[in-house]
N, C-alpha and C positions, 0 to 999 in steps of 0.2 A: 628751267633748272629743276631737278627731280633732287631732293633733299629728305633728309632724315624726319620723321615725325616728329621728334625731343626737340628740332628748333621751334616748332611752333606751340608748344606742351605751354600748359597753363598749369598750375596748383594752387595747392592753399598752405601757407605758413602756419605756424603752430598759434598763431591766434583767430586761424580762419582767415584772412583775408587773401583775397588771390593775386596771383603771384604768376610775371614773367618767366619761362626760360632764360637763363642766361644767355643768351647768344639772341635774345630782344636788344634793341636801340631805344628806337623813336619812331612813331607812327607804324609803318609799314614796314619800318628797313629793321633789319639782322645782321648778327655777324654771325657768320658758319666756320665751323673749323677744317680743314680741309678733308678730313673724313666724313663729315656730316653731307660731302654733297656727288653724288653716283654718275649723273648723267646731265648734259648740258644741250639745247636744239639749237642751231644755229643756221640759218636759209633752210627752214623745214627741215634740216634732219638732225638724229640725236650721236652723240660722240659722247663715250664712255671717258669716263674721268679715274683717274690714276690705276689700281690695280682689279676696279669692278669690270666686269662684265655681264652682260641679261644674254638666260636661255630659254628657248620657248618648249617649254613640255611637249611631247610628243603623246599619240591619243594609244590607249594600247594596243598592239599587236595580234595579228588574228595567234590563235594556237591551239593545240589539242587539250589544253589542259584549261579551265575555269580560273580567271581571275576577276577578283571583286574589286577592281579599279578604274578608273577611265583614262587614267595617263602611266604612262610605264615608266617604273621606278627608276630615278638617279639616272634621265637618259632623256637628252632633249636635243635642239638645234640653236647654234648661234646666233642670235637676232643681233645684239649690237655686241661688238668684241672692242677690244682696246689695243693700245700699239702691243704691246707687249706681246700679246696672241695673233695677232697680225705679223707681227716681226717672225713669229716661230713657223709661218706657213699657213694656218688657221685661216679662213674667210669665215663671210656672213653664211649660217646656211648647211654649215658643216655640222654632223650628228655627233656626240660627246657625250660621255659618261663624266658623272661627277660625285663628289664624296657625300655621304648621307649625311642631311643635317644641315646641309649648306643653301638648302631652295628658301631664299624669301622673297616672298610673291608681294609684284607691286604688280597694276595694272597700267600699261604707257599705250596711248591713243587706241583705248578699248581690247587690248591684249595682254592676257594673261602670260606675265614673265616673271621667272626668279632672278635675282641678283644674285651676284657672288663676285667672290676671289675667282680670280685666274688659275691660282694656284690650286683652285676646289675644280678643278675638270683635272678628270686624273688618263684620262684616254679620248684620241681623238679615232673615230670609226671609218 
């Protein structure tokens, strides 16, 4: 289950002492709310959950002109999509521009992927 950091956040109350997440139980167990959790593996593979999806960055592009970056902007490949973008035609795989602002990078089985809304991919290439 790939979930939110804030379920496992620790702090300190206004007298110092430290202090559960709310979405803490007992020992090990949590309650997550159904936005706090993105992606689920189930027989080795992962299935995106409600309106997320992960893109994998693409590395930049040869061209004439000088760019100072290693991945080319707002423009990756589908790695795990959701029914949602599955339903609209979309596979794994497929190149995608998507709205700036929207890349948050988690790392899933040593790869470097952004999460997002479905709604944050605004063209399919």
């Amino acid at each position: 289950l790939l979930v939110h950091h804030n379920v496992f956040k620790h702090y300190n109350d206004m007298k110092g002492r430290q202090k559960s997440s709310k979405s803490y139980f007992q020992d090990n167990l949590f309650f997550i709310e159904n936005d706090q959790f993105f992606m689920y593996k189930q027989n080795n593979k992962w299935f995106c959950h409600d309106r997320y999806c992960f893109i994998k960055p693409i590395e930049k592009q040869e061209s004439y002109l000088a760019k100072n970056y290693k991945e080319e902007p707002l423009v990756g490949t589908l790695k795990y999509l959701n029914n949602y973008l599955s339903n609209k035609g979309l596979k794994k795989n497929d190149k995608v521009i998507f709205k700036p602002e929207s890349e948050y990078e988690f790392e899933v089985d040593g790869e470097k992927l952004y999460r997002m809304y479905d709604h944050q991919i605004t063209v399919a290439l």
